[in-house]
C-alpha positions as CSV (number, residue, x, y, z in Angstrom):
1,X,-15.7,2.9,-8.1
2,X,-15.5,6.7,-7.3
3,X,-17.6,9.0,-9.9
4,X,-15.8,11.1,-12.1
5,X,-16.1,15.2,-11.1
6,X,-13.3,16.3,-13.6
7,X,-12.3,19.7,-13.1
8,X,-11.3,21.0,-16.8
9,X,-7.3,22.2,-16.4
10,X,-7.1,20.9,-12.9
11,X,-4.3,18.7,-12.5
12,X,-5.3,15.0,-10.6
13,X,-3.7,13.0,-8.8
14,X,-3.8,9.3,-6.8
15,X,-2.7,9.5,-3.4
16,X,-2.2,6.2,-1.3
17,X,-4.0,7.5,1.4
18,X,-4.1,4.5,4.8
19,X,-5.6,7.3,7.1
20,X,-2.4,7.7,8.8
21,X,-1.0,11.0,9.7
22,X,1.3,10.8,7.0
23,X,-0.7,10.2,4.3
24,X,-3.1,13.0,4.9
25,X,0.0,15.2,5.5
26,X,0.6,14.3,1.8
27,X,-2.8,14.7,0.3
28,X,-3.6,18.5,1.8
29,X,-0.3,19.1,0.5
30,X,-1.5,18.3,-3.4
31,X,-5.2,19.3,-2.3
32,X,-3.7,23.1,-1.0
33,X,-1.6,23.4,-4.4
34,X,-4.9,23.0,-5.9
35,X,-4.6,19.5,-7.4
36,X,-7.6,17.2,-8.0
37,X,-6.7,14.3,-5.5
38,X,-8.4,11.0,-5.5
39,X,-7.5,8.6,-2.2
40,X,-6.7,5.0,-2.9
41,X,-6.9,2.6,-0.3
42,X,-6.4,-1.0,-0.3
43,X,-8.1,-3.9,1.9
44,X,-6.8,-7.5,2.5
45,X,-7.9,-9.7,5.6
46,X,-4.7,-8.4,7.8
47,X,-5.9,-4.7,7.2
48,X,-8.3,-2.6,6.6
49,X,-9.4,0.8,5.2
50,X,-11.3,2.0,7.8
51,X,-9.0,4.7,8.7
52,X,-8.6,5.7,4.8
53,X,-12.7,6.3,5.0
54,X,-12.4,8.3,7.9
55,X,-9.5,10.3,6.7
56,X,-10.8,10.9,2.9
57,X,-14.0,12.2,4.5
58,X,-12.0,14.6,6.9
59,X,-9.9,15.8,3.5
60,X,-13.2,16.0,1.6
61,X,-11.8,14.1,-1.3
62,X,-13.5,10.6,-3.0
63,X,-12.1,7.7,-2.0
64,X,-11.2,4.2,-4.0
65,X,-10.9,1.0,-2.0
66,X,-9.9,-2.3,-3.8
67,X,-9.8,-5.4,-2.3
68,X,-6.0,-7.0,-3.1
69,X,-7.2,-10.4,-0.6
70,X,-6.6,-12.8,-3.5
71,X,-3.0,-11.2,-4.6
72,X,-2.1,-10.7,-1.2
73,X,-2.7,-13.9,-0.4
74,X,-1.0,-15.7,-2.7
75,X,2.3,-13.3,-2.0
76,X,1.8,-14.5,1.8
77,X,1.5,-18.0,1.1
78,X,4.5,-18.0,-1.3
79,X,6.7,-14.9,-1.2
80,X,9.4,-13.9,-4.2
81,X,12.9,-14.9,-3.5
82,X,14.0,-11.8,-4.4
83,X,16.8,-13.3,-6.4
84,X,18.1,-14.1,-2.8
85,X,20.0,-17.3,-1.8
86,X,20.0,-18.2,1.8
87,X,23.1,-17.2,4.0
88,X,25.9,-19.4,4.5
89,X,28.0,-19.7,7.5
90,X,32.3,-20.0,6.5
91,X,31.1,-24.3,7.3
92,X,27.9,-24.4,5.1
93,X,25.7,-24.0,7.4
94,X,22.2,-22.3,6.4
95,X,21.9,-18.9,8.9
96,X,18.2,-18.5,8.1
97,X,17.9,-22.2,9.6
98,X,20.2,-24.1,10.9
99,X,18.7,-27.3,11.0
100,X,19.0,-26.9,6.7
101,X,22.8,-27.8,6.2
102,X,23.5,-26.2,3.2
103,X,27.3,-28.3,2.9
C-alpha cells in the first residue's frame, strides 16, 4: 500500500501507469498542472509491473501494484459472452468454428 503524503488543497489523482511511453506522457501531464498523482499498476502471471516501478521512480511519484492473478485468471479460463452469439453463415454454419454446425 502506498503511504498517504496528502497535500491540503492539492487535487490527486490515480493514473494507470504500465511504464509505457504513454502512460508517463499522461502522468507528467497531471504532475506539471500540479496534481497529486499516485501510479497504479497491475500484476498477473502474463505481465508484470516492472516497467511501472521503473517509470513511477523516473516521475518521482508513489506507486500501487495489486496483484489481479486470481480475477484474471478466472476471466482467461472463462471469458464473458459479451451478450454475443456466434456468427452464422446464410447455411447455418458456425464462422467462429466450422466443425460446430449451428443448423
Amino acid at each position: 500500500m502506498v503511504a498517504e503524503r496528502r497535500i491540503p488543497g492539492r487535487v490527486r489523482s490515480l493514473g494507470l501507469l504500465s511504464g509505457g511511453l504513454d502512460s508517463m506522457l499522461a502522468v507528467q501531464v497531471l504532475v506539471d498542472q500540479g496534481t497529486e498523482v499516485t501510479g497504479l499498476s497491475f500484476k498477473t502471471p502474463f505481465f508484470s509491473p516492472q516497467n511501472a516501478i521503473k517509470a513511477a521512480k523516473e516521475l518521482g511519484i508513489p506507486l500501487a501494484v495489486q496483484d489481479i492473478t486470481q480475477e484474471h485468471l478466472k476471466i482467461v479460463k472463462n471469458p464473458p459472452s459479451l451478450g454475443r452469439k456466434p456468427r452464422s453463415a446464410s447455411n447455418g454454419a458456425n464462422i467462429e468454428n466450422p466443425s460446430v454446425n449451428t443448423g
